[in-house]
N, C-alpha and C positions, 0 to 999 in steps of 0.2 A: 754472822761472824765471817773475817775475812782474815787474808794475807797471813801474817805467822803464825797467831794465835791459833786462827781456823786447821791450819796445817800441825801445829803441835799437837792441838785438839785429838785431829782424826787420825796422826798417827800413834797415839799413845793410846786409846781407846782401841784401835785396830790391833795393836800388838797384845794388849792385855787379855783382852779378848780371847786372843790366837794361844796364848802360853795356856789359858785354860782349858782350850780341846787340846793343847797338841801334847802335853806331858801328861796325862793320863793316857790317851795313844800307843806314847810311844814305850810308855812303865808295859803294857800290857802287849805292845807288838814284839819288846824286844826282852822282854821276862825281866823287868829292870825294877828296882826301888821306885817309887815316884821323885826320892831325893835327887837321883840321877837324870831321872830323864826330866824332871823340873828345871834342874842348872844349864842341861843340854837346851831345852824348851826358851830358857832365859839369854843366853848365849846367840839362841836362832833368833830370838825377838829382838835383841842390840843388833846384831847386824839387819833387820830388816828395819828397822827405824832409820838407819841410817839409809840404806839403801829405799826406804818409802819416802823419806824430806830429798830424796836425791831425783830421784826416778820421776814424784811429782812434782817437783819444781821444772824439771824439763818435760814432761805431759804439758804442764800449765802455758808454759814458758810456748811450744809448736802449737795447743790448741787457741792460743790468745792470736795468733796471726794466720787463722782458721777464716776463710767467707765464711762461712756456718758455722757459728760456733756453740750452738745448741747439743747438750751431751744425746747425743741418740744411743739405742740398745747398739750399733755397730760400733762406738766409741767406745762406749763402757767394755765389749765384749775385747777389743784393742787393748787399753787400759789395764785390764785384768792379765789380758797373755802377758803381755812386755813386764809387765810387774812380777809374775811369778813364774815365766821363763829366764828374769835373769837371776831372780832368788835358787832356781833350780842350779842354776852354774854357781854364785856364788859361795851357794853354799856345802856344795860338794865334798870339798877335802875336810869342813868342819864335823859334818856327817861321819864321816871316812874315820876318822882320828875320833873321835868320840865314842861312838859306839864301837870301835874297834872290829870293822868289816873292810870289805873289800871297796874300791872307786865304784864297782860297778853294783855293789849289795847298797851302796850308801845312792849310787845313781836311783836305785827302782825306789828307796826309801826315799828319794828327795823326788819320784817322780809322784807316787801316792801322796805328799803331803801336797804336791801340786795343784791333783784333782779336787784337795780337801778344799787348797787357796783359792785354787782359781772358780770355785763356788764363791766359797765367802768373798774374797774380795769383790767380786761381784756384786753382791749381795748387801755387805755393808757398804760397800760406797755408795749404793744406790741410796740404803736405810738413813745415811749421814747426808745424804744432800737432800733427803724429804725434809729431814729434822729441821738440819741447821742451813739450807739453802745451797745452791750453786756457786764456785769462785767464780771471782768474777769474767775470768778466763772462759769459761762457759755462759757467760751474760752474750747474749745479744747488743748489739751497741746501741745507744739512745737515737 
């Protein structure tokens, strides 16, 4: 599987995923209804969709004009930070305004959800390119 399909694919699957560890979490970190921290959860996951079709179109877009372009553990380890260090900014004042805390209460909250991502992102994209193969941006050229 490639190109949009491949990219709808593995960001719909990666956010779905994520809503279902992160809003029991967050029900349980922040003494919330599951109601609430589910919308919140859903909320984080729209903007990481957008922000995951954005982030790896421009990954694909620098790793395609790569000499090497074989995903090594130091790529994927890259891949993961940039992905969930801009999630940690973008998502800040959503944090902030939601659960009704401080920039800096919602900062340590968007920093632990960090350590959660920057596992699993990790982790599933590796799990997604065993499945369903590497883009082609990660191909070796013929």
């Amino acid at each position: 599987m490639q190109g949009k399909a491949r990219k709808a694919v593995q960001a719909i699957l990666y956010e779905a995923i994520a809503v279902m560890c992160v809003a029991p979490a967050l029900s349980w970190a922040f003494d919330t209804d599951m109601a609430h921290s589910t919308v919140l959860s859903l909320i984080l996951s729209a903007v990481a969709l957008g922000w995951n079709m954005f982030y790896n179109w421009i990954f694909e877009y620098w790793e395609a004009r790569q000499a090497q372009r074989r995903r090594t553990l130091w790529r994927r380890f890259v891949h993961a930070l940039g992905f969930e260090g801009g999630m940690v900014l973008i998502l800040l004042p959503v944090v902030a305004y939601w659960l009704q805390i401080s920039l800096w209460a919602a900062l340590l909250t968007n920093l632990a959800l960090f350590l959660f991502f920057f596992v699993y992102a990790f982790a599933f994209q590796w799990g997604f390119d065993r499945v369903f193969d590497v883009p082609e941006s990660a191909r070796e050229p013929a």
